[in-house]
N, C-alpha and C positions, 0 to 999 in steps of 0.2 A: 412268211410274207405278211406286209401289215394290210390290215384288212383297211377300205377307204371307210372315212366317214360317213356318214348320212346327212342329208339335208331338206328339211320339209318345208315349203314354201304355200302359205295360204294368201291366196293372190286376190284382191278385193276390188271393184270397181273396173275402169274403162280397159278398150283395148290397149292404151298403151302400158296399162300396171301390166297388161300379158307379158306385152313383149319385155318391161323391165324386168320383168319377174324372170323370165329366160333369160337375160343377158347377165340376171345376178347370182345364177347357178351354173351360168359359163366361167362366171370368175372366180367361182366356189370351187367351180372342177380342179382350176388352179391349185387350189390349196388342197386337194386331194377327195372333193366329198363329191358322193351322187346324192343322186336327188331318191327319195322315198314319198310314196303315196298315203304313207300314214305318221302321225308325231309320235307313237309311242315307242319306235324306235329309232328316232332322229338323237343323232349329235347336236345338231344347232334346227332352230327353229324361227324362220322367219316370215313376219306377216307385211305383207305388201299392200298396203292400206291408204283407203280413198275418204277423202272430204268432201266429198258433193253433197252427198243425200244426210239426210236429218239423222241427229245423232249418232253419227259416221264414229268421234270418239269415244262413245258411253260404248257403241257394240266392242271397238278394237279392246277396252277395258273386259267388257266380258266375257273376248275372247282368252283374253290373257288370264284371266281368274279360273279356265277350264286346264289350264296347266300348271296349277301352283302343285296340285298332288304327281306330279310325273317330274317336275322342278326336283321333288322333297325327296323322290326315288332315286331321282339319277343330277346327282349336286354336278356332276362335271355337263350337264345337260345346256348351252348356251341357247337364248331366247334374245330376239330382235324383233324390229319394229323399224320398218320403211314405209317409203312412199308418203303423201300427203299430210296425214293425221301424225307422222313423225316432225315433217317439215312444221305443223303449226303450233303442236304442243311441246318438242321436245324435250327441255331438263324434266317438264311435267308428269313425263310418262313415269320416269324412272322414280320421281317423287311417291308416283299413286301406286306404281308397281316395281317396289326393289328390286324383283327376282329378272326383269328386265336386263341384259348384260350391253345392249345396242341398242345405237337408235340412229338412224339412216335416213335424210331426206333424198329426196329424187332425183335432187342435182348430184350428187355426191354417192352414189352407190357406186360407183368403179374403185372407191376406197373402200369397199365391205369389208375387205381379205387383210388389209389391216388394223380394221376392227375390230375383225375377229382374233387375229393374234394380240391386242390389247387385254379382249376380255379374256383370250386362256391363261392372260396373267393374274388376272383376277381383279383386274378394274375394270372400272366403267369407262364405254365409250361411245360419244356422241358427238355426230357430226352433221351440222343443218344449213351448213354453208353452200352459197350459190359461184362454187369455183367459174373463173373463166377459163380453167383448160376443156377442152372436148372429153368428157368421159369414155363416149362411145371409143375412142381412141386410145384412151388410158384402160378399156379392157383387152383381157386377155382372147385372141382371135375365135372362134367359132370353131367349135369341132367338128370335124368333118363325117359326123354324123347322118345317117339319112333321115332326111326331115319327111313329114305327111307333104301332102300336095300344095297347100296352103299355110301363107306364113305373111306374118307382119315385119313393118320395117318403120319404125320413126325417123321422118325427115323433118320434122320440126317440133318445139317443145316453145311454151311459154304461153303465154299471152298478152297484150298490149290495148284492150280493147276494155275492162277495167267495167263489166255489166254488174248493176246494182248489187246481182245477187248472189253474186260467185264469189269464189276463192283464190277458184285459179293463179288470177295474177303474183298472190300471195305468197302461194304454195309453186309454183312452179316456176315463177319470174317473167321477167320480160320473155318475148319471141325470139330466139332463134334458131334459124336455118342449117342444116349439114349441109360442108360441101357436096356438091353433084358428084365428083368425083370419086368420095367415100361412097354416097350410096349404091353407085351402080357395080363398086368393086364387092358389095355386099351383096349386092340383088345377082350378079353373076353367081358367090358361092353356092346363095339357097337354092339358084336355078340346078346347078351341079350336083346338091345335094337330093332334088327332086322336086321340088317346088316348082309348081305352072300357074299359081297366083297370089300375084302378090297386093296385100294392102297396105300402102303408105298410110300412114300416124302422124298426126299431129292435133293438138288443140283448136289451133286456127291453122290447119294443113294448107288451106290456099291461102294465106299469107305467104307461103314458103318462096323462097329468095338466096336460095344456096344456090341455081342455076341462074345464069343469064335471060332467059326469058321465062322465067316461073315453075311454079308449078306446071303449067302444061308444057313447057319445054323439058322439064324432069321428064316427064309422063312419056313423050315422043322419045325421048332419049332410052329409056327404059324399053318401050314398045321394039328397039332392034335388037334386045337379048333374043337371040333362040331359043326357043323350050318355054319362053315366059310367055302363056298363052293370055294370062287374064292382067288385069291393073284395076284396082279398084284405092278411092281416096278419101277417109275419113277423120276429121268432123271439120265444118267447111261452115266459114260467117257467110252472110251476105254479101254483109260489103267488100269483102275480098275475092268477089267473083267475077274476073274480069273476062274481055270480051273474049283472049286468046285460048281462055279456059273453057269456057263457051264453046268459043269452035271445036276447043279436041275431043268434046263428047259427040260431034257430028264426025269429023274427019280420021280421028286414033281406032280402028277396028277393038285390039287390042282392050282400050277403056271401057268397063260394062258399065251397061245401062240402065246403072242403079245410083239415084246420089240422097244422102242425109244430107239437110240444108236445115237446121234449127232455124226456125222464129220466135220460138216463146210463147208469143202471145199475136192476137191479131186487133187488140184495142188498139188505135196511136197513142194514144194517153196511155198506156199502161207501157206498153215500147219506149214511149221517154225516159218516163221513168226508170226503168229498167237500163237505162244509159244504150240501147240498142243501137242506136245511129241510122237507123231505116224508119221506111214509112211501111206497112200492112200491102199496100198500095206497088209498092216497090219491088217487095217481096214478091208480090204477084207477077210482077211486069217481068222481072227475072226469070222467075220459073216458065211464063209462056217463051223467051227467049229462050231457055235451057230445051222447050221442048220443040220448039223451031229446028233447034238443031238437031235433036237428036228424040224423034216422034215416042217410040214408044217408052222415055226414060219412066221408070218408078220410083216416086220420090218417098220419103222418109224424111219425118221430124223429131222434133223436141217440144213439148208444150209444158208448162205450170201455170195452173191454176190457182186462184185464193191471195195470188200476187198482191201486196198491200194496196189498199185501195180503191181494187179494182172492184166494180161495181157489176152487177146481174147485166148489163147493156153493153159492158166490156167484155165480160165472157162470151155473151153473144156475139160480138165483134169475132171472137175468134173462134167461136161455132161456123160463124161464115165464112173463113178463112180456110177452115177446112174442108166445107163446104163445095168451096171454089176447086181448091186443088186438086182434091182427093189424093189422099195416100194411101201406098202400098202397104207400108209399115209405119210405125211412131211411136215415142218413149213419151210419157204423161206422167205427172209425179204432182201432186200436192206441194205447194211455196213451203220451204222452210228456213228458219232464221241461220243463218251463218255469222257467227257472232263476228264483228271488225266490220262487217259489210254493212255499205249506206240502206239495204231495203231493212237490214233487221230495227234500223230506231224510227223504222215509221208505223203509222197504227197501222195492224195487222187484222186479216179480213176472219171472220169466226171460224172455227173445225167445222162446223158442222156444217156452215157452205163449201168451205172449200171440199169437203168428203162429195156432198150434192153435186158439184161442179164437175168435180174428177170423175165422178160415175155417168155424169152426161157423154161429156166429153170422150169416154174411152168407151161408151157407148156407140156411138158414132165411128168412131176410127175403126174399130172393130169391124162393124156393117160393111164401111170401102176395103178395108183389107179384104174379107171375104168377097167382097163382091169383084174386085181386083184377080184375085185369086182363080174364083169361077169362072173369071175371064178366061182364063189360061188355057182351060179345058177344049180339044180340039186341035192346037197348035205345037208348033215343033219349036226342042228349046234346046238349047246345050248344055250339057250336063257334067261339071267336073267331079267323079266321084269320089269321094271322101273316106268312106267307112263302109263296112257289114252292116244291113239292116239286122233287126231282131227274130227275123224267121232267116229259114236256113233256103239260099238261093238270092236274098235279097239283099240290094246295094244300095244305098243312099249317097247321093250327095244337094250342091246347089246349082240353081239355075243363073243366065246371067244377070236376071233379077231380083237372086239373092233368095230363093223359093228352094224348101228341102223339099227333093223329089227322090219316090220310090220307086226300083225297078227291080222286076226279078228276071234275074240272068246269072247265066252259069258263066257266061265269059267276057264279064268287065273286072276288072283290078282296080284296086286303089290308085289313083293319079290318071286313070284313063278318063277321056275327054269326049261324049260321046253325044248325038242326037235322040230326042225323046220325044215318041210326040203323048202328050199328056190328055189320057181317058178317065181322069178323075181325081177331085179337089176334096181334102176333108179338112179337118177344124184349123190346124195349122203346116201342112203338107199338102202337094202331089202326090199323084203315083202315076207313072204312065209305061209303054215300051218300046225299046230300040228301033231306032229306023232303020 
């Protein structure tokens, strides 16, 4: 019997490279390989690699420089490079790194498995094209596999919105939308397979426009799978957040009541710049709408700081912003240049503010999240469980505000769905027990 192949996948950046990263070893299945948890025994090895954060290509370089000795071991050993930093550097990769056999942009990975029979020929293959057939449709179906409780689904890819300091549009293209009708034929499988929540994917996810009436008509539509207990939708502009959307965090039970809503930044100067298309102002007026509808929602952001420019009275600007809001959770990162992009040819603000800045600012955040958190304490939450904690009796999973909570019980299961009410908050968990 022949034995399958191996296939290791080191998956880098947002939730969508997850789910790419899955759908690329669904098509790998095709060609006979599983998947393995380590590279020294992989047949093909491939990195699923993001351009957001600073010097996103020099790391995927040195990750690639830790397999030239297991390259030199095993010659029939194939090596790839997807995802984002494929899409912007491509013939370049293979330039810096010959032992390289693939190179796969984001649009184009439902073509991997021809790829990979290119390079057991012993050529090179690369391909960084933004097909217009649907890929998701040119792979190979979904195994019917039992899945954990929890699983992603992308309903939309690209962006159109073109912000100073991104790539995105670059690397991933314009916006668009899956039909409604793919998606729910998929959201039924993972429900089959055991899945009770699901997070839609996209860029600009409430942009999405594969449905008749949006995103939140997706969302309602979704909401009458049986078994599908939860719906959660990430990452979400402003300006894409319309009134219907608005309501189904009051009206969709279904929808938790958790949303990521980046700002950036809370200067107006520094939002222009940034090609943002809102005001500080606006952002705000939204979110008291968001929480009109749906009181106790916890929000989650995006901030960079050091943004060119921007001056000690800007950051403060978005001290107050946060100020205002208070979030539950938030991703903060230090500005850095993205070469092609309008913010990188403008003067750039010094490291050592922006280090100053980021340490304020994630000072702060910090403080509302825990204080958020301590809230918690007292109150009864639902609880999808996830996994084993690390003492013996104990279960973990999340809240529907996105909070790991611990409980010990002898009779909850993985994918059970239970009420908790929570006796104690620590640095980044609950713990509490069954009702």
């Amino acid at each position: 019997m022949t034995q399958p192949k191996k296939l290791f996948i080191k998956t880098y950046g947002c939730q969508m490279n997850v789910y790419d990263s899955e759908r690329m070893a669904e098509a790998m299945g095709g060609k006979g390989y599983v998947q393995t948890d380590t590279p020294d025994d992989a047949d093909m090895i491939l990195l699923n690699t993001c351009h957001i954060r600073e010097k996103a290509a020099e790391k995927v370089y040195s990750e690639l420089g830790r397999y030239k000795g297991l390259k030199a071991e095993k010659p029939d050993l194939k090596i790839g490079v997807a995802g984002c930093v494929a899409q912007a550097e491509g013939q370049e990769i293979m330039r810096r790194q010959p032992m390289v056999d693939l190179v796969v942009g984001p649009q184009a990975y439902h073509r991997l498995p021809e790829l990979e029979a290119k390079a057991r020929e012993g050529k090179k293959a690369l391909d960084t094209d933004m097909p217009e057939e649907d890929k998701f449709e040119k792979l190979k179906s979904r195994p019917k596999a039992k899945r954990g409780p929890t699983a992603f689904l992308t309903v939309q890819e690209g962006c159109d919105k073109f912000c100073a300091f991104c790539v995105v549009p670059y690397t991933r293209g314009a916006e668009v939308s899956r039909p409604a009708t793919r998606i729910m034929a998929e959201a039924r499988d993972l429900v089959e397979r055991g899945v009770r929540e699901i997070t839609l994917l996209g860029q600009n996810v409430n942009a999405y426009h594969g449905h008749d009436k949006g995103l939140a008509g997706m969302i309602r539509e979704l909401a009458t799978i049986d078994g599908l207990e939860r719906i959660r939708f990430t990452t979400s502009h402003p300006n894409d957040m319309d009134d219907d959307l608005i309501d189904a965090h009051g009206d969709c039970d279904k929808l938790m009541p958790y949303l990521h809503l980046p700002v950036q930044a809370g200067s107006d100067k520094i939002l222009k710049r940034m090609n943002r298309s809102h005001t500080a102002e606006e952002y705000i007026r939204l979110i008291e709408r968001l929480r009109s509808a749906r009181p106790d929602l916890h929000m989650s952001g995006d901030f960079i700081v050091g943004f060119p420019e921007e001056t000690e009275q800007d950051f403060q600007d978005t001290m107050a912003l946060i100020e205002e809001v208070k979030y539950g959770s938030a991703f903060s990162f230090k500005y850095s240049e993205r070469p092609g992009t309008p913010a990188a040819e403008r003067p750039q603000v010094p490291e050592t503010e922006k280090d100053d800045r980021l340490q304020r600012l994630q000072a702060l955040l910090k403080t509302q999240q825990r204080a958020l958190q301590d809230d918690m304490v007292g109150r009864e939450v639902s609880v999808l469980f996830e996994k084993a904690g690390r003492m013996a009796g104990q279960m973990v999973g999340k809240s529907e505000y996105l909070h790991a909570v611990h409980v010990e019980a002898d009779d909850v299961a993985i994918g059970d769905l239970r009420r908790v009410r929570i006796d104690s908050s620590g640095p980044n968990s609950l713990s509490g027990k069954l009702v």
